[in-house]
C-alpha positions as CSV (number, residue, x, y, z in Angstrom):
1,X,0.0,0.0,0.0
2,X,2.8,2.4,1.2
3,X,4.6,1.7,-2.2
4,X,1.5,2.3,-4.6
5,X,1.3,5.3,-2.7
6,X,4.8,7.0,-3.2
7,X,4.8,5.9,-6.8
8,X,1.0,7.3,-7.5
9,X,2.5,10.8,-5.4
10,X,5.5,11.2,-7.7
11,X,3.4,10.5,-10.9
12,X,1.7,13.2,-9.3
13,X,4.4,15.5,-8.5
14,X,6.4,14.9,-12.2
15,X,2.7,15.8,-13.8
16,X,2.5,19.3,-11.7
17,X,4.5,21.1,-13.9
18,X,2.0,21.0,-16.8
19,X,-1.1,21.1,-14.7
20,X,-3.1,23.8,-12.9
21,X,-4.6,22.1,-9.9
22,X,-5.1,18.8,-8.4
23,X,-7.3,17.1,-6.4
24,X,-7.4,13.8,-4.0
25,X,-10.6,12.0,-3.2
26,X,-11.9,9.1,-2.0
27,X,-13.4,6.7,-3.8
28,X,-13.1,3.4,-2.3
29,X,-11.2,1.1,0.0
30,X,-9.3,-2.4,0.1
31,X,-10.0,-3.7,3.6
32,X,-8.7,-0.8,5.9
33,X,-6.8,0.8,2.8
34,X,-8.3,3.8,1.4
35,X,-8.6,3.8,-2.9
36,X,-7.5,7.6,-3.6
37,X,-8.1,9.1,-6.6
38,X,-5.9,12.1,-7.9
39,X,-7.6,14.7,-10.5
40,X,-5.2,16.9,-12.4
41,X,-6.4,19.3,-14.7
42,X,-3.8,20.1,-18.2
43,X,-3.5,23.6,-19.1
44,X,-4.9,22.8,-22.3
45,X,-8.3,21.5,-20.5
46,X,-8.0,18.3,-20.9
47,X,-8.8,16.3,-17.1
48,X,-6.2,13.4,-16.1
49,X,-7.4,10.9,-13.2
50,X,-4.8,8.7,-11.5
51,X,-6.3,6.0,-9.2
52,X,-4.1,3.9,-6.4
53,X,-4.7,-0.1,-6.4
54,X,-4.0,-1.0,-2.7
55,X,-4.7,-4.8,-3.6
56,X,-1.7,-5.2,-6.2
57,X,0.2,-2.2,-4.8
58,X,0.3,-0.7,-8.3
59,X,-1.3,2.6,-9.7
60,X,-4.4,3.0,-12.6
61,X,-4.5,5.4,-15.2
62,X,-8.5,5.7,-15.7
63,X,-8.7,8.9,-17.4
64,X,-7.1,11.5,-19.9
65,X,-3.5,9.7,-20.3
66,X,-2.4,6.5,-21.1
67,X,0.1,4.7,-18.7
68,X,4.1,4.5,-20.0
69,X,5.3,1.1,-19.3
70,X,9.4,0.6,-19.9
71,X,11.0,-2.7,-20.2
72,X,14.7,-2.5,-19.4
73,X,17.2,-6.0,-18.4
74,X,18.3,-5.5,-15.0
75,X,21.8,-6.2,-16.1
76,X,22.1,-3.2,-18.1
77,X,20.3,-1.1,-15.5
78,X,22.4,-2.4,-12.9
79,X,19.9,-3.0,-10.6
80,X,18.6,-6.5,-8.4
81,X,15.8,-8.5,-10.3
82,X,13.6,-9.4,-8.1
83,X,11.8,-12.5,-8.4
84,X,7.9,-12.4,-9.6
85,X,5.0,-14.0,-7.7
86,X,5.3,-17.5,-9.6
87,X,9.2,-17.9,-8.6
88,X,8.5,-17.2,-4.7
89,X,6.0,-19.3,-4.7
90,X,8.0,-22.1,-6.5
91,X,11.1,-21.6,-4.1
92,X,8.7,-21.5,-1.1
93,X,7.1,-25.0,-2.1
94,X,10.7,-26.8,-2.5
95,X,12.9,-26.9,0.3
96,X,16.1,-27.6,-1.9
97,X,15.8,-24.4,-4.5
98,X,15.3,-22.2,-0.9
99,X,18.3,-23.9,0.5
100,X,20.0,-23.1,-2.4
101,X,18.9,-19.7,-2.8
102,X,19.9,-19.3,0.6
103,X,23.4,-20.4,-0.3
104,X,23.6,-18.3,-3.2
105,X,23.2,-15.5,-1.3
106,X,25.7,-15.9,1.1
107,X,28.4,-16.6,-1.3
108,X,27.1,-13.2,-2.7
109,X,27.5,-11.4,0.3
110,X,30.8,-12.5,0.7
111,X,32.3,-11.2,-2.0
112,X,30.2,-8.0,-1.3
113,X,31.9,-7.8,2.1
114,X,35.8,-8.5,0.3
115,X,35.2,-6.1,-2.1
116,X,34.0,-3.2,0.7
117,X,37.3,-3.8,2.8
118,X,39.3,-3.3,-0.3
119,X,37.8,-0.3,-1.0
120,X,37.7,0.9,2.4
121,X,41.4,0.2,2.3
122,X,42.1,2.1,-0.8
123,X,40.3,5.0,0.7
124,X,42.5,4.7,4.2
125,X,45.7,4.6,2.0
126,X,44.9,7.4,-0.2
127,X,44.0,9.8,2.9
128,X,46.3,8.6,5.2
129,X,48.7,12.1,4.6
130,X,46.8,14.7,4.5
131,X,49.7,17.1,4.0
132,X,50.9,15.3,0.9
133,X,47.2,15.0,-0.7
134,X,46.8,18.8,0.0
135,X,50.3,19.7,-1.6
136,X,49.4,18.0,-4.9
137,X,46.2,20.0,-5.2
138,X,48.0,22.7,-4.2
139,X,50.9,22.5,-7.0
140,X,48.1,21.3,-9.7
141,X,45.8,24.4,-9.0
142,X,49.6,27.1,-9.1
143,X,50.5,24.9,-12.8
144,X,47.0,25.1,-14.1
145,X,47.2,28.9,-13.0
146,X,50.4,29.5,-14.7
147,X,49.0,27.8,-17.4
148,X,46.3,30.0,-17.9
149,X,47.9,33.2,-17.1
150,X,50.3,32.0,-20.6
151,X,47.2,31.3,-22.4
152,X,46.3,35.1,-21.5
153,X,49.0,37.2,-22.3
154,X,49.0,35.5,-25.9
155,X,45.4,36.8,-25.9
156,X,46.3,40.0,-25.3
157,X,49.5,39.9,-27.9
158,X,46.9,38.9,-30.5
159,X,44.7,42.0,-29.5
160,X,41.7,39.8,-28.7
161,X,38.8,40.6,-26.4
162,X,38.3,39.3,-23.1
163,X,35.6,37.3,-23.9
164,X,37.4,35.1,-26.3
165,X,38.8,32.0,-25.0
166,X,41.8,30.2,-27.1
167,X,42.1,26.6,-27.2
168,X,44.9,24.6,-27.0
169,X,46.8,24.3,-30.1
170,X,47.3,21.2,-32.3
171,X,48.9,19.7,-35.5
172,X,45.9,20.1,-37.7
173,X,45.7,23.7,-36.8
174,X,49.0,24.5,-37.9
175,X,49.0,22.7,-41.1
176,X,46.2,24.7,-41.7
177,X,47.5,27.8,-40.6
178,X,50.3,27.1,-43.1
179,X,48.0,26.2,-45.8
180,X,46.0,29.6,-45.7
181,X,49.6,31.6,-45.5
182,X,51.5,29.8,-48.4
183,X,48.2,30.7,-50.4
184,X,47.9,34.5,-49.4
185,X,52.0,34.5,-50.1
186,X,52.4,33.3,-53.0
187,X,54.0,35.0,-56.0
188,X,50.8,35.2,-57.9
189,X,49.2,37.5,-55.3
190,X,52.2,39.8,-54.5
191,X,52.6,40.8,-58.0
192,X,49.4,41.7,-58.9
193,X,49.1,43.6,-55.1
194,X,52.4,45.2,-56.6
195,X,50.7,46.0,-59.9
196,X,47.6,47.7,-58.5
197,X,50.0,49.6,-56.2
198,X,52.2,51.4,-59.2
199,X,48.8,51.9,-61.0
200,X,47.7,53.7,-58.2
201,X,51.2,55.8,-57.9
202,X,51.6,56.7,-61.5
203,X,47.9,57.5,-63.0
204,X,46.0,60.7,-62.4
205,X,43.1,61.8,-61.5
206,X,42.1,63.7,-63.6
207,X,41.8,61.1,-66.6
208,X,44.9,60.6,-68.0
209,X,48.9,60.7,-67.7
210,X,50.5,64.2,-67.2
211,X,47.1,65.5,-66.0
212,X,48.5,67.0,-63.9
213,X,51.5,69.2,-65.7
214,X,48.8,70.1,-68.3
215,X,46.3,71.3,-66.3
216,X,49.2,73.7,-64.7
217,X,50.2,74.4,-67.5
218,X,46.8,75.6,-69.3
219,X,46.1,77.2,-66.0
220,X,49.3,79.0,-66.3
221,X,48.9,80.0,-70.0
222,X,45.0,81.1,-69.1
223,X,46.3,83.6,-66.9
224,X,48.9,85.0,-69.0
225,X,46.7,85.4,-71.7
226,X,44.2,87.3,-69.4
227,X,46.7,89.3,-68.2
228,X,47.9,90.6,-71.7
229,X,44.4,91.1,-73.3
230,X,43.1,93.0,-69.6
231,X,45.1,95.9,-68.2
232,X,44.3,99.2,-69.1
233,X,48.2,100.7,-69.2
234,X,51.8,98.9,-69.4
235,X,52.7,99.2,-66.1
236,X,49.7,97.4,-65.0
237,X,50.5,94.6,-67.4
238,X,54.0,93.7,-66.2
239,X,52.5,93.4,-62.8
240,X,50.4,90.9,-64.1
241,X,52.3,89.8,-66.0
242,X,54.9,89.3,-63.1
243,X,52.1,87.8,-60.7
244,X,50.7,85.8,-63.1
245,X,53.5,82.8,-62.6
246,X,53.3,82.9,-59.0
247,X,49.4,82.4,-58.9
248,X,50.2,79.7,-60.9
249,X,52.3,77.8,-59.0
250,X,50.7,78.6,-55.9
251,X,48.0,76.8,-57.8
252,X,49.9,74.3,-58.9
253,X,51.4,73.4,-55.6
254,X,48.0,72.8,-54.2
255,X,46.9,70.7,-57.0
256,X,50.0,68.5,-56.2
257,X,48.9,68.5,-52.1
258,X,45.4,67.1,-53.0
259,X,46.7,64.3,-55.7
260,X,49.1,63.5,-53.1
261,X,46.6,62.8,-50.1
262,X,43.9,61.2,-52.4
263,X,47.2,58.6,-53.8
264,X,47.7,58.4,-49.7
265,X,43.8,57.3,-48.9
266,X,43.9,55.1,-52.2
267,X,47.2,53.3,-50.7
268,X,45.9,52.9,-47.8
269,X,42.7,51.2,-48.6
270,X,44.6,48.4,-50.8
């Protein structure tokens, strides 16, 4: 009864989490045994009624759910088999199989009993010295601190955050590694990064080669020619005449500054 019980109240309990309520009643007995009946109702609506069996100390499903039943070898579980109702009776009724059941179990015990005072041996042995056993842990945690503290300060070398945690390296990473540099290296790559760079050095921008000494130098020729058709006396027109070349290369020279910076930017984005 007590074991129909415990298992019908942790059916119960395992079911709470998906139910809203529950409720026990009463609705029989087995001799001086109450039969209880547990009510749980799904959050979906759906009603679930678990029933105790006091008579074969089992639990009934009787409504809303269908009862999971598990086979499993007791081997593999590595748990006792017990014996079913036909095999107790059967060793009950002959005297030999209960005398040798009997002896089977004490040859079990025995060993049971051998194999605890070897452990509880093992156990004595290994914390005899307490002073040694602490000094190990002590010297494991300092190397596995040391260890980490490395592992760190190459994080920080390779300008990684905090966050990122590096593993431990191995042989397939680093024929990898070397893989993926012997491919960005090769001779292929460098001479057309090496192209692209004297492109960028030697071309102009304003369309074509020389731009830049032919727009000076219509600049330069525009303002001379302004200043000899303008100018009302002679005078007037040397000063022009005279200033003329230094707008010019004034002009010029900042022309030069802003090819300069946009080559800089260009380099610096290949």
């Amino acid at each position: 009864c007590c074991c129909c019980c415990c298992c019908c109240c942790c059916c119960c309990c395992c079911c709470c989490c998906c139910v809203c309520c529950v409720s026990t009643a009463q609705v029989g007995s087995y001799h001086s045994t109450k039969v209880l009946a547990f009510t749980m109702r799904h959050h979906c609506g759906c009603k679930i009624t678990i029933q105790t069996d006091p008579k074969n100390a089992e639990y009934l499903v009787t409504d809303g759910a269908r009862r999971k039943i598990e086979t499993y070898d007791a081997d593999d579980a590595q748990t006792i088999e017990l014996p079913d109702a036909n095999e107790r009776a059967a060793v009950s009724a002959d005297p030999l199989a209960s005398l040798e059941r009997k002896t089977i179990q004490a040859q079990q015990a025995a060993e049971g009993r051998a194999q605890l005072t070897v452990l509880a041996q093992q156990s004595e042995q290994r914390h005899r010295d307490g002073y040694s056993l602490n000094k190990q842990l002590r010297e494991a945690l300092r190397q596995s601190k040391k260890a980490d503290a490395k592992v760190d300060a190459k994080r920080k070398a390779l300008g990684l955050a905090d966050h990122v945690k590096l593993l431990p390296e191995s042989k397939a990473d680093a024929q990898a590694a070397q893989l993926v540099l012997f491919q960005h290296s090769s001779s292929k790559f460098q001479q057309k990064h090496q192209d692209k760079r004297n492109k960028i050095m030697t071309e102009s921008i304003f369309g074509g080669e020389g731009g830049v000494e032919a727009g000076g130098g219509s600049s330069a020729a525009a303002a001379a020619a302004a200043a000899k058709s303008t100018g009302p006396s002679p005078g007037r027109r040397r000063n022009a005449a005279a200033a003329a070349p230094t707008a010019a290369s004034a002009k010029a020279q900042l022309q030069q500054r802003v090819i300069a910076c946009k080559k800089r930017k260009q380099l610096q984005r290949a």
